[in-house]
C-alpha positions as CSV (number, residue, x, y, z in Angstrom):
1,X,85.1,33.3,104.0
2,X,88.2,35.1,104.5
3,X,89.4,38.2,103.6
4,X,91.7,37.0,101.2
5,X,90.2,34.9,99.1
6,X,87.4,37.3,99.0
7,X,89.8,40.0,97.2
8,X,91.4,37.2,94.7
9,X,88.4,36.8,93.7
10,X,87.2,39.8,93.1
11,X,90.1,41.0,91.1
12,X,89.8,37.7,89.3
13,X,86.0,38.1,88.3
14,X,85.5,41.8,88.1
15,X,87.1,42.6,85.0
16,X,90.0,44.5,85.7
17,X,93.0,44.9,83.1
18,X,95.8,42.0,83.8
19,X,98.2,45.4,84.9
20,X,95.9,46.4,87.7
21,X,96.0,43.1,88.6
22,X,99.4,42.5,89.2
23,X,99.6,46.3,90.4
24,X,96.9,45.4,93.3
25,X,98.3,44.9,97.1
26,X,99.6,41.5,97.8
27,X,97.2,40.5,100.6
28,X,98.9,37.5,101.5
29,X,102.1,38.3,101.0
30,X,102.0,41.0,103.7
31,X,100.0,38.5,105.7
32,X,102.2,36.2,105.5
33,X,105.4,38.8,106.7
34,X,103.2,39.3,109.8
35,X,102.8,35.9,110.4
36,X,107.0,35.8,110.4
37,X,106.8,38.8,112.4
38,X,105.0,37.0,115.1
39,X,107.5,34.0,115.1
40,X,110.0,36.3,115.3
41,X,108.8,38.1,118.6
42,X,107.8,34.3,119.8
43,X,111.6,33.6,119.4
44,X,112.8,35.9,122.2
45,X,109.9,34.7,124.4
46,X,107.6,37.8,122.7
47,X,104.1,35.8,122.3
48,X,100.8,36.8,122.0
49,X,100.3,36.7,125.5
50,X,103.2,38.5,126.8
51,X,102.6,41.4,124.2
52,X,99.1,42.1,125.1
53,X,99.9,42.6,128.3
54,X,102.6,44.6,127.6
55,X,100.4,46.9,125.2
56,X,98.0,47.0,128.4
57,X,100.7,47.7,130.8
58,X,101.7,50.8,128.8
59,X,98.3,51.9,128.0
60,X,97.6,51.8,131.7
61,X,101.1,53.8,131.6
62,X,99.9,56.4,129.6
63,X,96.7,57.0,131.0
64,X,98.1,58.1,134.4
65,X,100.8,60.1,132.8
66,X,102.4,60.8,135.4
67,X,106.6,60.5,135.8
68,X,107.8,59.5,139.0
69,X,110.5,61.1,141.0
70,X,113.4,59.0,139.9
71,X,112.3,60.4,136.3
72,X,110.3,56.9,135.6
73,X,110.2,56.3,131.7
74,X,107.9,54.2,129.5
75,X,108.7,50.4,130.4
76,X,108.6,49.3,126.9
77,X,108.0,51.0,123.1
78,X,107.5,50.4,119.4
79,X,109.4,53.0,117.6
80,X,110.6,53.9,114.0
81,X,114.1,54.9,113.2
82,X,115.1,56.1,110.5
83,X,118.4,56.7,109.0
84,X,119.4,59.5,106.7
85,X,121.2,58.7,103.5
86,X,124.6,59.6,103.7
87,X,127.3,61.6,100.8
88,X,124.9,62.0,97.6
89,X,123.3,64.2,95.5
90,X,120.5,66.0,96.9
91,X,118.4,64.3,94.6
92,X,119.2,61.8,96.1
93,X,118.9,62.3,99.6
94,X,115.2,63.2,98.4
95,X,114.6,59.3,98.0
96,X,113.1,57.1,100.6
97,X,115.2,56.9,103.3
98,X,115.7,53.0,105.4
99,X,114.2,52.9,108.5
100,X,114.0,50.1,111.3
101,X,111.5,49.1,112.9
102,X,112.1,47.9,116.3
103,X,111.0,47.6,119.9
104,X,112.9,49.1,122.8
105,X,112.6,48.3,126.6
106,X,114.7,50.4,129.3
107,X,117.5,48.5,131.9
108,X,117.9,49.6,135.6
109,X,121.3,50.7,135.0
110,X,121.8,50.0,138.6
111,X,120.6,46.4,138.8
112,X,120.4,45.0,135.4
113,X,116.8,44.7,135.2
114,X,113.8,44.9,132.9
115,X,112.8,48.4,133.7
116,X,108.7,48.1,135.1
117,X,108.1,45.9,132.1
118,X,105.9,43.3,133.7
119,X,107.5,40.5,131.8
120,X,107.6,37.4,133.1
121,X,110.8,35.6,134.6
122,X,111.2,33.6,132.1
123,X,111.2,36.3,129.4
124,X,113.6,39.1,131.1
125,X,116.1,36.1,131.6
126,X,115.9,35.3,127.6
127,X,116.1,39.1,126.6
128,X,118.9,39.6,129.1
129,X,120.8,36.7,127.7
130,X,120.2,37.5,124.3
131,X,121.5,41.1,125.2
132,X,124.6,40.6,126.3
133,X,125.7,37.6,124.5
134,X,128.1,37.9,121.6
135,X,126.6,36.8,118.1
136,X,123.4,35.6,119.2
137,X,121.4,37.8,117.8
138,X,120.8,41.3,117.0
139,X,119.7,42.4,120.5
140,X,122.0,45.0,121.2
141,X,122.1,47.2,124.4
142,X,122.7,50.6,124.0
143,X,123.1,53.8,126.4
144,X,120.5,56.4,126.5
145,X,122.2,59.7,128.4
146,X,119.0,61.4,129.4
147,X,116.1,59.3,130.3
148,X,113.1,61.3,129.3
149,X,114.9,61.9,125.7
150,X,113.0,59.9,123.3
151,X,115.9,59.5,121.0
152,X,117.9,56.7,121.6
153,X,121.4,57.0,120.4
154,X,123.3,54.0,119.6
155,X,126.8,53.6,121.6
156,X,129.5,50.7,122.0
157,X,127.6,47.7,124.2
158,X,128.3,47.4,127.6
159,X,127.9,45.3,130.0
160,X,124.4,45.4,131.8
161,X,126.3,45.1,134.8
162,X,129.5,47.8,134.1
163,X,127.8,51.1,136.5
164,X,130.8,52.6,134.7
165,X,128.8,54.6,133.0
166,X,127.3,56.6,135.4
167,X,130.9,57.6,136.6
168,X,131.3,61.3,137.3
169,X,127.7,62.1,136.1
170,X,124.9,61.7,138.7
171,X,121.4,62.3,136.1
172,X,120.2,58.9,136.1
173,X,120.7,56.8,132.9
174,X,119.2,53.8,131.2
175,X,120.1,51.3,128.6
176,X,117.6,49.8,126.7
177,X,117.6,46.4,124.9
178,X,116.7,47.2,121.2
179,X,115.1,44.1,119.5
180,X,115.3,44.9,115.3
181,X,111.9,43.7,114.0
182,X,113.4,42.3,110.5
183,X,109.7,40.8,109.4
184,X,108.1,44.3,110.0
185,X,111.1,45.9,107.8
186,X,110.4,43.3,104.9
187,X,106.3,44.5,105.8
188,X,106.4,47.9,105.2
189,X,109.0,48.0,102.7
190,X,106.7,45.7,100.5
191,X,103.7,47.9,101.4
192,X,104.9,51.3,100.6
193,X,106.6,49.6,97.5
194,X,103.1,48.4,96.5
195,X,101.3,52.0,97.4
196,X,104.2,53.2,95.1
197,X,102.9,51.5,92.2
198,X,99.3,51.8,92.8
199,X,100.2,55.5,92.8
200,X,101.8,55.3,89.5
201,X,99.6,53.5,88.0
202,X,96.7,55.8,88.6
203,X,98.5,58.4,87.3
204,X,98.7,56.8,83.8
205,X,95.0,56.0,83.8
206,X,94.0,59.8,84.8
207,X,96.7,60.9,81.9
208,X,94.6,58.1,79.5
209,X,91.1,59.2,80.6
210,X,92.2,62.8,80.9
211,X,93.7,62.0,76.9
212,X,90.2,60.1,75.5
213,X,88.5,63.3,77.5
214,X,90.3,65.7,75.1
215,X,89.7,63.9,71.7
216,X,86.3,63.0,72.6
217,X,85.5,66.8,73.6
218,X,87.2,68.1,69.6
219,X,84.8,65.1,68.0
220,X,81.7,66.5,69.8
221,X,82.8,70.2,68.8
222,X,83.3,69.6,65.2
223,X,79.6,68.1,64.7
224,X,77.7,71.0,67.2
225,X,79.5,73.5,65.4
226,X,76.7,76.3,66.2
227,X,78.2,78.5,62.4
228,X,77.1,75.6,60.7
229,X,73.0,76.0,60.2
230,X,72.5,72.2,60.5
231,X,74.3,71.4,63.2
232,X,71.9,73.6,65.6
233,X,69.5,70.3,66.4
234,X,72.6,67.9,67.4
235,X,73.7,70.9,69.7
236,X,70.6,71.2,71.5
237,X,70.5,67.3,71.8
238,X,74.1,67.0,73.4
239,X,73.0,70.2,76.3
240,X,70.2,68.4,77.0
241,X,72.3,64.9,77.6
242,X,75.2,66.9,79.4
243,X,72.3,68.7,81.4
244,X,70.6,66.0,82.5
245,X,74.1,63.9,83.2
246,X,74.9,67.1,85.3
247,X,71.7,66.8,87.4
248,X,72.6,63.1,87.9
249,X,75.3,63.8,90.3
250,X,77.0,60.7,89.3
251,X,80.3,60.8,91.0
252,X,79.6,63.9,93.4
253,X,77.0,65.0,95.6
254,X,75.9,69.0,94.9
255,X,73.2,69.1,97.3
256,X,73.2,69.6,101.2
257,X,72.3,66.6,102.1
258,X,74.5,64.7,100.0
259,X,77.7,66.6,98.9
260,X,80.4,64.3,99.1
261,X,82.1,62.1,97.0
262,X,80.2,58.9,95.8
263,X,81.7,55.4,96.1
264,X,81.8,52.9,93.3
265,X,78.1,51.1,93.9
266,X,76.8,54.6,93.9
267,X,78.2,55.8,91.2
268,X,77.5,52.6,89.0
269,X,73.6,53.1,90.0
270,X,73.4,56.8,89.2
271,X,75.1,55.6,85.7
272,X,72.3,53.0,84.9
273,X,69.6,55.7,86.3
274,X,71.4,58.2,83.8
275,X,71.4,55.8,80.9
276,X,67.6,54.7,81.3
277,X,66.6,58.4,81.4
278,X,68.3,59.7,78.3
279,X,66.8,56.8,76.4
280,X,63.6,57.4,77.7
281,X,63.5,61.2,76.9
282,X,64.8,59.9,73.4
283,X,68.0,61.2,73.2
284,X,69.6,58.7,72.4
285,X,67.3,57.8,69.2
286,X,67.9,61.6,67.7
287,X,71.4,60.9,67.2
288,X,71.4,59.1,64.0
289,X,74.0,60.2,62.1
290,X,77.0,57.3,63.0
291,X,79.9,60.0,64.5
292,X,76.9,60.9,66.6
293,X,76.1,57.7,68.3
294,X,80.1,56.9,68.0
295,X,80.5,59.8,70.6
296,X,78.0,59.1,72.6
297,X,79.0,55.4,72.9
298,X,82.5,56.8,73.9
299,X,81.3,59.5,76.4
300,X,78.9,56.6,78.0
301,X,82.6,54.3,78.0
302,X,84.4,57.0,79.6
303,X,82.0,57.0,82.7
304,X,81.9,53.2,83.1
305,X,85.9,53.2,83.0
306,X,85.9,55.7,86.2
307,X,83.6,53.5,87.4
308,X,85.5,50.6,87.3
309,X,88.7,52.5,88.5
310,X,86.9,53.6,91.7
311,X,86.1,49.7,92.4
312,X,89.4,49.0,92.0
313,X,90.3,51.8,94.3
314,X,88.3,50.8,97.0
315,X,89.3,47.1,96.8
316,X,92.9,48.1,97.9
317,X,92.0,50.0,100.2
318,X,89.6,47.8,102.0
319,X,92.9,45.3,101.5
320,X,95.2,47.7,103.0
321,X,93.0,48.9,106.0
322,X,92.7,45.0,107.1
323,X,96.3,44.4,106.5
324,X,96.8,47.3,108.7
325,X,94.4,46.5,111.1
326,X,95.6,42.9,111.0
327,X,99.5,43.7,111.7
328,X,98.0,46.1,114.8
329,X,96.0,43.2,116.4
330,X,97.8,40.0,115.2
331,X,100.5,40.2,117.7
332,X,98.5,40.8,120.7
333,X,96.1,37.9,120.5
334,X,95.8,34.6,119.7
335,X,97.9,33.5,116.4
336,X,95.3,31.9,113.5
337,X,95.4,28.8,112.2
338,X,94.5,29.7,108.9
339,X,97.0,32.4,107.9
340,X,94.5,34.2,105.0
């Protein structure tokens, strides 16, 4: 079964509040901007194929690492670029600033060609045409002054052909064809959108929990008042609950062989053990009085609410890790027929 129709499901059948649902990453949504991406890449003769040997070409590349003489540069590359907000308030040059996507790959400024990029004929012809023709596309070739500067600055477009460039300057220079990816833009702009929200979101269930935390903590205090005579029994019935949820290590390890954080299935069997044991030891039958057993009933809520947030948690990022993983692999192999 695929990946996601396993998460729908499981956001559909666990319980979660209609907000978290809608706040959860759109699996196939981003699935389907990769898919887009790859059609894009297809469309200046960029398949699977071609791209995986490419990425094997400049692994190969960067295993050697070695320049050449003639101050040899990486044949082909997959860079971010972003672009700082102009005029503003410095509040709002704080905000997220654009950036493009795109892939690069470096012209022999003295014949024309494809720098090393091991593309086939058939491909260099495309991306040349697509470079130097007007309104075609976005292709656009641009002049890079030193070649083992990874910043490519963006200049009028020449002709791959005009060596007037290199007039009256003899460092060797390339151009490079810059191919915009506009599908990855639309990708990551939905993503970090979506990690935006997730964000905010669990920041108003912490205040909530962090809220019912509080007001469950002055109930408790009011009835294990220790100036009040009576009150001395339900206070030693409450330290021995909270002791013994202490010792259950619920959500955190304390010991050295198990000190880290606990994930969701953990947790929720540490709960049940926890539950079972204070019923056993009769804890929970001493509380008679109603506020007592109201208390409890919302301490024992509290912990299953955590619970259910750190299933949620680990949901999206399962979803996000084979998104990511997905966008990484799907344009160097074989497109699926069954985009989900």
């Amino acid at each position: 079964m695929k990946f996601g129709h396993v998460f729908s499901e499981r956001l559909k059948s666990e319980g979660f509040p209609p907000e978290w649902v809608e706040a959860a990453i759109s699996y196939r949504q981003l699935k389907k901007c990769i898919h887009r991406l790859t059609d894009e890449l297809a469309q200046v003769g960029l398949d699977s194929e071609i791209l995986g040997k490419l990425l094997k070409h400049v692994e190969d590349y960067n295993a050697a690492a070695v320049e050449s003489e003639d101050g040899d540069i990486k044949p082909f590359e997959y860079i971010f670029s972003s672009e700082p907000l102009e005029g503003g308030t410095s509040a709002s040059k704080s905000r997220r600033q654009p950036f493009h996507p795109k892939l690069l790959f470096y012209i022999d400024e003295g014949t024309g060609t494809l720098h090393d990029a091991k593309l086939d004929q058939e491909t260099k012809e495309k991306l040349q045409q697509l470079a130097v023709a007007t309104g075609m596309s976005e292709l656009r070739v641009t002049e890079e002054p030193v070649p083992d500067e990874r910043n490519v600055k963006s200049t009028t477009t020449p002709d791959l052909q005009d060596g007037s460039a290199n007039e009256g300057n003899n460092k060797p220079k390339h151009r490079v064809i810059e191919i915009p990816l506009t599908s990855d833009i639309e990708f990551f702009n939905k993503l970090t959108d979506e990690l935006s929200g997730l964000e905010a979101l669990q920041k108003k269930e912490e205040e909530k929990l962090n809220a019912q935390i509080e007001e469950l903590g002055k109930r408790i205090a009011i009835f294990t008042d220790p100036n009040i005579h009576k009150n001395k029994k339900i206070l030693g019935i409450w330290r021995n609950v909270f002791q013994i949820y202490v010792e259950s290590d619920i959500f955190f390890g304390t010991t050295e062989v198990d000190h880290k954080a606990h994930t969701a299935d953990q947790a929720k069997e540490k709960f049940q053990k926890f539950s079972i044991l204070i019923v056993d030891q009769g804890l929970v039958s001493k509380l008679k009085k109603r506020e007592g057993l109201q208390a409890l009933n919302a301490f024992m809520q509290i912990n299953r609410e955590i619970i259910h947030s750190l299933q949620f948690g680990e949901i999206n990022k399962m979803a996000m890790t084979k998104i990511l993983k997905s966008k990484q692999t799907q344009k160097f192999s074989t497109p699926s027929k069954n985009p989900c």
